[in-house]
OpenMM code with the backbone's topology and positions (N, CA, C; nanometers):
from openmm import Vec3, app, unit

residues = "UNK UNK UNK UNK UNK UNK UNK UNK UNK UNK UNK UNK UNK UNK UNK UNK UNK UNK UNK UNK UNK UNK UNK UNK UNK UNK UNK UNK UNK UNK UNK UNK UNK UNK UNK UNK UNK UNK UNK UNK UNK UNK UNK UNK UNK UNK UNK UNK UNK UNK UNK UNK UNK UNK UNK UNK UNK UNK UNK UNK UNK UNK UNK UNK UNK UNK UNK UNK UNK UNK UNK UNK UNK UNK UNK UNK UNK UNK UNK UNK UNK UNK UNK UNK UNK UNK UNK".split()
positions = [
    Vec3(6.7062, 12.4106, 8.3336),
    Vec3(6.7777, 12.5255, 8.2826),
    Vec3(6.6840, 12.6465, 8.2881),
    Vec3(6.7315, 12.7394, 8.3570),
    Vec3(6.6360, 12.8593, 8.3453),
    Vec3(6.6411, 12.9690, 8.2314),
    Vec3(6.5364, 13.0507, 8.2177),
    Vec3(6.5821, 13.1403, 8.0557),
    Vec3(6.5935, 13.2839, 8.1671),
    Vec3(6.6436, 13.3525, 8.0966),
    Vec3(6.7195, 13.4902, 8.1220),
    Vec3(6.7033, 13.5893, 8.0034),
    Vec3(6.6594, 13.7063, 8.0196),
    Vec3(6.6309, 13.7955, 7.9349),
    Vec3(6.7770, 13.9263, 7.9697),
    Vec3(6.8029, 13.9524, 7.8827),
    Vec3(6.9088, 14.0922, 7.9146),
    Vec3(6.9001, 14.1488, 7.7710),
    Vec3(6.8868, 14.2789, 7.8476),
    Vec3(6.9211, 14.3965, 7.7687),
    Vec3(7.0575, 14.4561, 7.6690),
    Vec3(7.0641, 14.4766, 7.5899),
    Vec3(7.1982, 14.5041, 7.4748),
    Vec3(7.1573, 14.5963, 7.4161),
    Vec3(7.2592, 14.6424, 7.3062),
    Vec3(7.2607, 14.7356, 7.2284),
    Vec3(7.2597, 14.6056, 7.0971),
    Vec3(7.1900, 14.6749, 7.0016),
    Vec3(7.2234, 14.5468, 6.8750),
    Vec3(7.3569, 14.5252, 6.8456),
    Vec3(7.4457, 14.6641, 6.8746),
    Vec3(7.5819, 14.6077, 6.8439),
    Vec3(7.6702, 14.5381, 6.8843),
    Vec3(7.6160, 14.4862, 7.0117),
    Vec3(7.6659, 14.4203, 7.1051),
    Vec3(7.6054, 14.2283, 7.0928),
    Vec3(7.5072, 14.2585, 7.0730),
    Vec3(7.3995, 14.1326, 6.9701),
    Vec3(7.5205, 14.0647, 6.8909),
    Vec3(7.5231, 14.1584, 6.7626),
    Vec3(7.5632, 14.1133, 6.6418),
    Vec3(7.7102, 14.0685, 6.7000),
    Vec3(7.8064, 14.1704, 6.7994),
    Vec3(7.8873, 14.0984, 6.7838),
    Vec3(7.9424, 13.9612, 6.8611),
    Vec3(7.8296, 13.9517, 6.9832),
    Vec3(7.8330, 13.7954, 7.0054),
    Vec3(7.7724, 13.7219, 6.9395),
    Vec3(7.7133, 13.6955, 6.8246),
    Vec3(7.6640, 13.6302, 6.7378),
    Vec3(7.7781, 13.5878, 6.6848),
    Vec3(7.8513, 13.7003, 6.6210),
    Vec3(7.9300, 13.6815, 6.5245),
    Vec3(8.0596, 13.6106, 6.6086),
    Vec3(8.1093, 13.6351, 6.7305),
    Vec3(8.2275, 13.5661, 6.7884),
    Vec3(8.1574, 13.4159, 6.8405),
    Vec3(8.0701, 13.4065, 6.8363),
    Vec3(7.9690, 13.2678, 6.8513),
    Vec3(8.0116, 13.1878, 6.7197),
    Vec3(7.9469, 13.2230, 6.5956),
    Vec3(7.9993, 13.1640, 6.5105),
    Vec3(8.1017, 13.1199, 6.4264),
    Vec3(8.2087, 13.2191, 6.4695),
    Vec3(8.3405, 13.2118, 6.4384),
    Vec3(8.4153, 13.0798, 6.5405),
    Vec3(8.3394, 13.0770, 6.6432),
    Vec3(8.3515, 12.8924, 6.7129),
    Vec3(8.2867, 12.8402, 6.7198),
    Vec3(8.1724, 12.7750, 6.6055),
    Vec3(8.0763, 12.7428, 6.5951),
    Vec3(8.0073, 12.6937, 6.6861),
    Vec3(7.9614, 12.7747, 6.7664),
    Vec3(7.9065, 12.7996, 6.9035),
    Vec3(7.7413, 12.8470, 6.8601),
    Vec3(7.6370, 12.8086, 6.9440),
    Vec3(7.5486, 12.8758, 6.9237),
    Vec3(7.5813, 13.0021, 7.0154),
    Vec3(7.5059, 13.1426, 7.0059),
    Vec3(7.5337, 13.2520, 7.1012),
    Vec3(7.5035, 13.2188, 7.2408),
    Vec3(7.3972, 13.0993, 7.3066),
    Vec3(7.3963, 13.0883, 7.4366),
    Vec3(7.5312, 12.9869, 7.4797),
    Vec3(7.5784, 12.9126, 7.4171),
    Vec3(7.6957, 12.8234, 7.4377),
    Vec3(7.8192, 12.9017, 7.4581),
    Vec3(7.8275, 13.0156, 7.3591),
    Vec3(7.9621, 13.1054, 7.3252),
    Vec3(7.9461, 13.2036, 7.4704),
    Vec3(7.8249, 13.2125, 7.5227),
    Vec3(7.8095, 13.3214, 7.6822),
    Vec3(7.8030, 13.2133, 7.7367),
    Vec3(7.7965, 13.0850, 7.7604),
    Vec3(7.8143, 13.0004, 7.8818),
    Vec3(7.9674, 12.9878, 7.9589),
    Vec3(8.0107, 12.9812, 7.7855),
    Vec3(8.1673, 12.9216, 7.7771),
    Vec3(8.2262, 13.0352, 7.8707),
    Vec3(8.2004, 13.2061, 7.8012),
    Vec3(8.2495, 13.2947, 7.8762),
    Vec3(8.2601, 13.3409, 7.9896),
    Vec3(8.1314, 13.3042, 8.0623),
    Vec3(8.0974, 13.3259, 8.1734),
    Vec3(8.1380, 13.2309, 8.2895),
    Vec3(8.1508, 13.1055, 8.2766),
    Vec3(8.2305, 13.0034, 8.3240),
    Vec3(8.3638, 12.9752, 8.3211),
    Vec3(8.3954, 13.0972, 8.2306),
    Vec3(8.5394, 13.0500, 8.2048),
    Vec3(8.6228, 13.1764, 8.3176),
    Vec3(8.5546, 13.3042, 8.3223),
    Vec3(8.6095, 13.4089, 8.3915),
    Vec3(8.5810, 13.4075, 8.5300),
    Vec3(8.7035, 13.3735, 8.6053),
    Vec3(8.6907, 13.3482, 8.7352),
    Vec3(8.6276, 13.4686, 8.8514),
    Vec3(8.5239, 13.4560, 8.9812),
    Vec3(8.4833, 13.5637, 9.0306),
    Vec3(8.6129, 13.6168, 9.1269),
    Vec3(8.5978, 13.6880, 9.1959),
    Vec3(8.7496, 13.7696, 9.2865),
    Vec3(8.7218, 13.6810, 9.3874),
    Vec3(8.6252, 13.6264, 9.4086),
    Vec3(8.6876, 13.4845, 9.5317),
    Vec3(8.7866, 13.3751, 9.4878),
    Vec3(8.7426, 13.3293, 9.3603),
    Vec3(8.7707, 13.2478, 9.2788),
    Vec3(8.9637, 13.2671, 9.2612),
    Vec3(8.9449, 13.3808, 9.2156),
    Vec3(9.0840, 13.4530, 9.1866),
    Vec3(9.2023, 13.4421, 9.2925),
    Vec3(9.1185, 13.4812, 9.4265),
    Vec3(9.2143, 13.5071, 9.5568),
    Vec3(9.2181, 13.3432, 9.5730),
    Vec3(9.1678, 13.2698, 9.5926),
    Vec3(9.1649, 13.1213, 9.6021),
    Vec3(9.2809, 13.1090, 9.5312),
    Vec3(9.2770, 13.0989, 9.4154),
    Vec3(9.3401, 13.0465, 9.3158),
    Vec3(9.5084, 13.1262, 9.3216),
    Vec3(9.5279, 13.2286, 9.3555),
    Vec3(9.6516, 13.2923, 9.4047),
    Vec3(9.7194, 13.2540, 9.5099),
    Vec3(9.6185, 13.2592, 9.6521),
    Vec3(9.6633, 13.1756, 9.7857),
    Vec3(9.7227, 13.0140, 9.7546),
    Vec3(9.6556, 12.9738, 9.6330),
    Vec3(9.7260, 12.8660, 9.6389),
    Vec3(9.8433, 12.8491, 9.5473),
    Vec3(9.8887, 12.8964, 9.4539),
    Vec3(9.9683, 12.9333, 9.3654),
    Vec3(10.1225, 12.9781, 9.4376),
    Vec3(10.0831, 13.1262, 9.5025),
    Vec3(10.1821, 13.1074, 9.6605),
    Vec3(10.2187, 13.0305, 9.7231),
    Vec3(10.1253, 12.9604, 9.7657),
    Vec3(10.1414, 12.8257, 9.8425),
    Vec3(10.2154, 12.7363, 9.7662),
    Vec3(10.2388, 12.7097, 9.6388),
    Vec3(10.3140, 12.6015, 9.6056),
    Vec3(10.4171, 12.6805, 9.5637),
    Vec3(10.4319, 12.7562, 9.5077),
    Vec3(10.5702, 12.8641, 9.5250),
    Vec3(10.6767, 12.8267, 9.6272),
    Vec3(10.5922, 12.8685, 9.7363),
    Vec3(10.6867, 12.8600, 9.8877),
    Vec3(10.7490, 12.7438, 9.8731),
    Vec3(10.6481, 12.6359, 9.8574),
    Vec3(10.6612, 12.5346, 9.9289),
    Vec3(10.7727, 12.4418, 9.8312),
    Vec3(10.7684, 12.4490, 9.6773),
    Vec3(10.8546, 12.4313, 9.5897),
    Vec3(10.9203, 12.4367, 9.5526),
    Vec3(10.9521, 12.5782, 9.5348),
    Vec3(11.0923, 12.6489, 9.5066),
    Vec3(11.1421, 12.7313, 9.6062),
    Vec3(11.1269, 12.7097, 9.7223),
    Vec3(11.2180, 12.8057, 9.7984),
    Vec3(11.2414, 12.9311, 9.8245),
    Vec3(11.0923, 12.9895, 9.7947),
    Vec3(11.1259, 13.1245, 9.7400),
    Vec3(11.0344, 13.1930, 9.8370),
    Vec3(11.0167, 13.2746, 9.8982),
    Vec3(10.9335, 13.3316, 9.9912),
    Vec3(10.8996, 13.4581, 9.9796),
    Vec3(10.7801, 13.4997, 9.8775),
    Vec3(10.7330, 13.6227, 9.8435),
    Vec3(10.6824, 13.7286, 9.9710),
    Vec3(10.7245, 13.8409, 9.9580),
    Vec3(10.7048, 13.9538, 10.0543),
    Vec3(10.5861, 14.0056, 10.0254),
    Vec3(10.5181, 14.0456, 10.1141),
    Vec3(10.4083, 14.1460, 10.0846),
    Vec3(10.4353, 14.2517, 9.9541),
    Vec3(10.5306, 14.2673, 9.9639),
    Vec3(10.5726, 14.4047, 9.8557),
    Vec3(10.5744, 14.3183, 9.7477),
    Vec3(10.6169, 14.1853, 9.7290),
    Vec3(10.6482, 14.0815, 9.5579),
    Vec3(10.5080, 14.0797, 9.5471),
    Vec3(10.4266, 14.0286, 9.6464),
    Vec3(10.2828, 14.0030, 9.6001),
    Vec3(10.2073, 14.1633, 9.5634),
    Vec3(10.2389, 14.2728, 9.6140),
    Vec3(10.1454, 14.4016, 9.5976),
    Vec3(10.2076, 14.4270, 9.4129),
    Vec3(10.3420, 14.3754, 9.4134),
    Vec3(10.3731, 14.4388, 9.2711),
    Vec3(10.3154, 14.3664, 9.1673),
    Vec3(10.3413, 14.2284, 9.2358),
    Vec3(10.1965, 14.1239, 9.1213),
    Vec3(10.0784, 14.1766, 9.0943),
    Vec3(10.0235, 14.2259, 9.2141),
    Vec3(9.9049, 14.2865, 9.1598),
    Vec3(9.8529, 14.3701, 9.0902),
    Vec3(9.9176, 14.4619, 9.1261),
    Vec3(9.9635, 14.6083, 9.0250),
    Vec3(10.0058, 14.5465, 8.8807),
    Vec3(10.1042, 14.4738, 8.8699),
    Vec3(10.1500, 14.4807, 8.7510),
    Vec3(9.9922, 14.3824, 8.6525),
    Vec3(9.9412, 14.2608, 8.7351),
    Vec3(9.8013, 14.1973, 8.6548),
    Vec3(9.7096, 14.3125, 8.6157),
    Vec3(9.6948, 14.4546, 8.6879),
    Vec3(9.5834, 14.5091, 8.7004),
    Vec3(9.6241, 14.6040, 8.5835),
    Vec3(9.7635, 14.6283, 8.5683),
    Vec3(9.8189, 14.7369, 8.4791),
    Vec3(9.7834, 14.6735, 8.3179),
    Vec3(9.8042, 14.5326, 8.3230),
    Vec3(9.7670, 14.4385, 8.2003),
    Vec3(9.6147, 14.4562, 8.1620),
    Vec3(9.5022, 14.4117, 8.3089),
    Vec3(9.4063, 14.4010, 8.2646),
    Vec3(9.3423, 14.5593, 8.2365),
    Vec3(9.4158, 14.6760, 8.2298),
    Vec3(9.3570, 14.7681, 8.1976),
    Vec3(9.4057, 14.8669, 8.0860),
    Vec3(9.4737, 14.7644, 8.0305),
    Vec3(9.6037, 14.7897, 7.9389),
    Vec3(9.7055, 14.9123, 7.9139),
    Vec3(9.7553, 14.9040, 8.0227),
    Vec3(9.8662, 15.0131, 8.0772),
    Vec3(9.9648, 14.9919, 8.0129),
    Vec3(9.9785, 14.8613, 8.0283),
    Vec3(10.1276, 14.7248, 7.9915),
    Vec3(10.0888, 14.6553, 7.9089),
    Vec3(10.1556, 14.6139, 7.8031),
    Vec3(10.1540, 14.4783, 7.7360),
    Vec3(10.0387, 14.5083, 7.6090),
    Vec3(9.9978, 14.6235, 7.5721),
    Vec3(9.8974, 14.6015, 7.4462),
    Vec3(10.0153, 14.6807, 7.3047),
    Vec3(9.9389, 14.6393, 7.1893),
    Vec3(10.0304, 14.7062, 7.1168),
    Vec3(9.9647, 14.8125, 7.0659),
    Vec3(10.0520, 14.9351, 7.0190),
    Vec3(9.9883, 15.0812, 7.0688),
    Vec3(10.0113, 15.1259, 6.8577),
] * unit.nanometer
topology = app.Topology()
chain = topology.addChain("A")
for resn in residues:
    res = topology.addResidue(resn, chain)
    for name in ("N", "CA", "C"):
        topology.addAtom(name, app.Element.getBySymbol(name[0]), res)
């Protein structure tokens, strides 16, 4: 296992400490979990190409370039909270 040093703000410290212990996680377990858990954009496109793929192949349904561009838009509108947060 190798060690890793990074830079923070303490407030950023305290509050993975504190979301660490709220799952009684130590803080390197609670950043393992996170970091393993969030897929990279290869990971992502993988994981879509195949998702499509059983789409098609399942239900009969044959997404257009335009169904897939609005998927994207609409995930990206979420992950930047355009859509879907409460205001």
């Amino acid at each position: 296992m190798a060690d890793t040093t990074i830079k923070i703000t303490e407030e950023v410290r305290d509050r993975v400490r504190a979301l660490a212990e709220e799952r009684g996680l130590s803080t390197r377990a609670y950043i393992e979990r996170m970091i393993t858990a969030t897929p990279t954009a290869d990971e992502r496109a993988e994981r879509t190409a195949k998702a499509i793929a059983y789409v098609r192949a399942n239900f009969g349904v044959d997404l257009s370039e335009s169904d897939l561009r609005e998927g994207e838009e609409w995930r990206e509108a979420i992950l930047t909270r355009q859509v879907g947060s409460r205001r």
